[in-house]
C-alpha positions as CSV (number, residue, x, y, z in Angstrom):
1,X,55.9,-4.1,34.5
2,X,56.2,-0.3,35.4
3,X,53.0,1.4,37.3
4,X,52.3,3.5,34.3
5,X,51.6,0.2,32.1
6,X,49.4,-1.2,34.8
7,X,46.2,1.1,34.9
8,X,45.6,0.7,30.9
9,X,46.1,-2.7,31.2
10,X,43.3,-2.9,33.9
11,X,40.9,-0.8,32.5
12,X,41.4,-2.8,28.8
13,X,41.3,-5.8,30.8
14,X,38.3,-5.1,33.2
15,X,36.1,-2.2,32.0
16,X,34.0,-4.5,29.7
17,X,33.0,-6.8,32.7
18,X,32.9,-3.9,35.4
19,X,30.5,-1.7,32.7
20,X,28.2,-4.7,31.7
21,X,27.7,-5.4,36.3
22,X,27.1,-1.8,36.5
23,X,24.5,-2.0,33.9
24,X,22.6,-4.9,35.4
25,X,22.9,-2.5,38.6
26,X,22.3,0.8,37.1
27,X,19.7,-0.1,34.3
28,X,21.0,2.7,32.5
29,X,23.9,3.2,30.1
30,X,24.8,6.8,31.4
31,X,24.6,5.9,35.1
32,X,26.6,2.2,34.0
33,X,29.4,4.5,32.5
34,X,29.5,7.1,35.3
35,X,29.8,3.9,38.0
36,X,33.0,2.2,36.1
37,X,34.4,5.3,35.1
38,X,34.3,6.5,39.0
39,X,35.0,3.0,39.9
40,X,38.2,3.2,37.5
41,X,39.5,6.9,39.4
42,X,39.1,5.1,42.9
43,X,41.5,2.6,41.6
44,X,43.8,5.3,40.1
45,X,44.0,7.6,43.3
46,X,43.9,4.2,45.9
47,X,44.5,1.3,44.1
48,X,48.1,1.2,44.8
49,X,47.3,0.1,48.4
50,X,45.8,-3.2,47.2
51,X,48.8,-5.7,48.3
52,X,47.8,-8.5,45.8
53,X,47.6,-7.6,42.7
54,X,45.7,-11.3,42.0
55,X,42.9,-9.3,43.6
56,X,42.5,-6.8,41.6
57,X,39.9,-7.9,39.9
58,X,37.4,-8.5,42.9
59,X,38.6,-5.0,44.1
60,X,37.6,-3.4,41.2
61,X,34.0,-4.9,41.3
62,X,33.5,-4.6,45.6
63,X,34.3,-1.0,44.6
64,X,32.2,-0.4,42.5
65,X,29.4,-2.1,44.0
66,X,30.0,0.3,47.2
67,X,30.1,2.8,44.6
68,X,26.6,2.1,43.6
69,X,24.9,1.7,46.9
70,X,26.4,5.0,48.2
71,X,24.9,6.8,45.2
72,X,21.6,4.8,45.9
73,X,21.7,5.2,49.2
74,X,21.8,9.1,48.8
75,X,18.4,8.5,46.2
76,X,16.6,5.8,48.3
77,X,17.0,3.1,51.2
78,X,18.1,-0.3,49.6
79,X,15.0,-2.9,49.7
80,X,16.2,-5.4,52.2
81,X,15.4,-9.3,51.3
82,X,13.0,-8.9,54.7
83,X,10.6,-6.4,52.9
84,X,10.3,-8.2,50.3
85,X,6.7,-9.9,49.4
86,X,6.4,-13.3,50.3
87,X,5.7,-13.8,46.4
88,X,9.3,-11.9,45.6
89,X,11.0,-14.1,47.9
90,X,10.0,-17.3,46.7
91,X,8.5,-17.1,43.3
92,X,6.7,-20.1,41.4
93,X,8.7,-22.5,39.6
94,X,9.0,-22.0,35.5
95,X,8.9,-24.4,32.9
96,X,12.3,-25.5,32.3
97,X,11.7,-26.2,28.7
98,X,10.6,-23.0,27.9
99,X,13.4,-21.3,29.2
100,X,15.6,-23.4,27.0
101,X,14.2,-21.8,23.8
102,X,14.7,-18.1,25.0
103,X,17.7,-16.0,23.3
104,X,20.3,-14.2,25.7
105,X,18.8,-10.6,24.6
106,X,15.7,-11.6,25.9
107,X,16.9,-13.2,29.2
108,X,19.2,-10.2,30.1
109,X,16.1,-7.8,29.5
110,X,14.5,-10.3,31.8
111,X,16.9,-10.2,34.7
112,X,16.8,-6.4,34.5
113,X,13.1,-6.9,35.9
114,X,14.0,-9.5,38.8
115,X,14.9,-7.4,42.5
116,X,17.9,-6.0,42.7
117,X,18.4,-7.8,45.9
118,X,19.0,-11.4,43.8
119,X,19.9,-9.6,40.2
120,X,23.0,-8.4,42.0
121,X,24.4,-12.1,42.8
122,X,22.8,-13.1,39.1
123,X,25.3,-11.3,37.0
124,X,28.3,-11.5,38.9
125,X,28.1,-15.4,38.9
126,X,26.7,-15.5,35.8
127,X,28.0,-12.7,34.0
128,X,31.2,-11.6,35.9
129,X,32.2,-15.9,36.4
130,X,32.9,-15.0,39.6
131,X,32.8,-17.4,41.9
132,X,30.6,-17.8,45.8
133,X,33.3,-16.7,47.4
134,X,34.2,-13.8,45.4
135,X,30.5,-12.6,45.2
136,X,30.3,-13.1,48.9
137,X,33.8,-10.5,49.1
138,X,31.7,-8.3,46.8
139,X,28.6,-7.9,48.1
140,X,30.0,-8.6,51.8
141,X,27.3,-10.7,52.7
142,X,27.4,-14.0,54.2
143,X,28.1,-16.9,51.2
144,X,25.3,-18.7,52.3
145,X,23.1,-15.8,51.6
146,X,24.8,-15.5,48.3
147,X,23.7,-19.5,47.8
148,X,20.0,-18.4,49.0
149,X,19.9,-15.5,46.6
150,X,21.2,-17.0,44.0
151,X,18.7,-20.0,44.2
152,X,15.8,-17.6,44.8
153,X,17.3,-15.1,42.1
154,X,17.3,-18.5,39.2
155,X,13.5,-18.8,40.5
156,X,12.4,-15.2,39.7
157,X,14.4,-15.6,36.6
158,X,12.3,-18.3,35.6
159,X,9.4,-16.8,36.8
160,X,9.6,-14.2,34.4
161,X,11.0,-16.0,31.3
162,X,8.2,-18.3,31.5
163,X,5.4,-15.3,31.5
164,X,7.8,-13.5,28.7
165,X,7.8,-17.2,26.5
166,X,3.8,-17.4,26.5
167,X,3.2,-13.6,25.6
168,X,3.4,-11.7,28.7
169,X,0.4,-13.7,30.2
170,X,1.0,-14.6,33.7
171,X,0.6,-18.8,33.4
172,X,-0.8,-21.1,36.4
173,X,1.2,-23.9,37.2
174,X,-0.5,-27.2,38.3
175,X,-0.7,-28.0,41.7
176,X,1.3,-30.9,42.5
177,X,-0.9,-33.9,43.8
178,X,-0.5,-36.2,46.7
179,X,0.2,-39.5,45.5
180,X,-1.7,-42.2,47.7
């Protein structure tokens, strides 16, 4: 295949999964677009250095995750996983039958409100299907953080789903009792 017939094939390829993770990032179509399109003219101007081209994929989306934290690091500092809230770092647990009955519009609007810190790992793994490993290369983090954020990211998912599935009302969960 000659270099020319590479790049469309990558962006026809890619830019659906590379716009929809800059969306969950983003949370705006505009900024979403920007973030693959830049992510997409990295590629074109360095891309070419990239020895594997089996990698290309995981390229594309470390990029432009670094693409999106440079940009929000010029706006705001990044909310480490330490300054979270004890209540953000380990939410409640949800009803697991509830969640069952919720539609996918309603669970992506849902993960748009859980902390970026454990959205982030969310879509990739399970919007992106890409695997610990690859998140991990993404995000360059530690896998077992990835594991930790992605468990604690599924509990705020929950969390949320559950409060969206009664109404908006925040629901107490019973305590669970000793048994003697």
């Amino acid at each position: 295949m000659k270099p020319d017939d590479v790049f469309p094939q990558l962006v026809e390829s890619h830019y659906p999964g590379l716009y929809r993770f800059a969306l969950s990032l983003a949370r705006n179509p505009a900024d979403a677009s920007d973030l693959t399109q830049q992510t997409f003219y990295i590629w074109a101007t360095k891309g070419q250095a990239l020895r594997d081209a089996g990698k290309a994929k995981t390229w594309l989306f470390t990029t432009l995750y670094r693409e999106f934290l440079r940009i929000r690091r010029r706006e705001s500092r990044v909310t480490a996983l330490e300054d979270l809230t004890p209540a953000e770092q380990d939410p409640p647990d949800a009803d697991a039958d509830v969640i069952v009955k919720m539609d996918a519009e309603l669970v992506l609007a849902a993960l748009q409100e859980v902390p970026l810190t454990f959205r982030e790992p969310l879509a990739l793994f399970y919007l992106q299907e890409l695997s610990y490993l690859e998140i991990a290369d993404v995000l360059e983090v530690p896998i077992g953080t990835i594991m930790s954020r992605l468990a604690r990211g599924k509990a705020h998912l929950r969390a949320l789903l559950a409060q969206k599935a009664r109404g908006g009302e925040l629901i107490e969960f019973p305590k669970k009792s000793a048994r003697a």
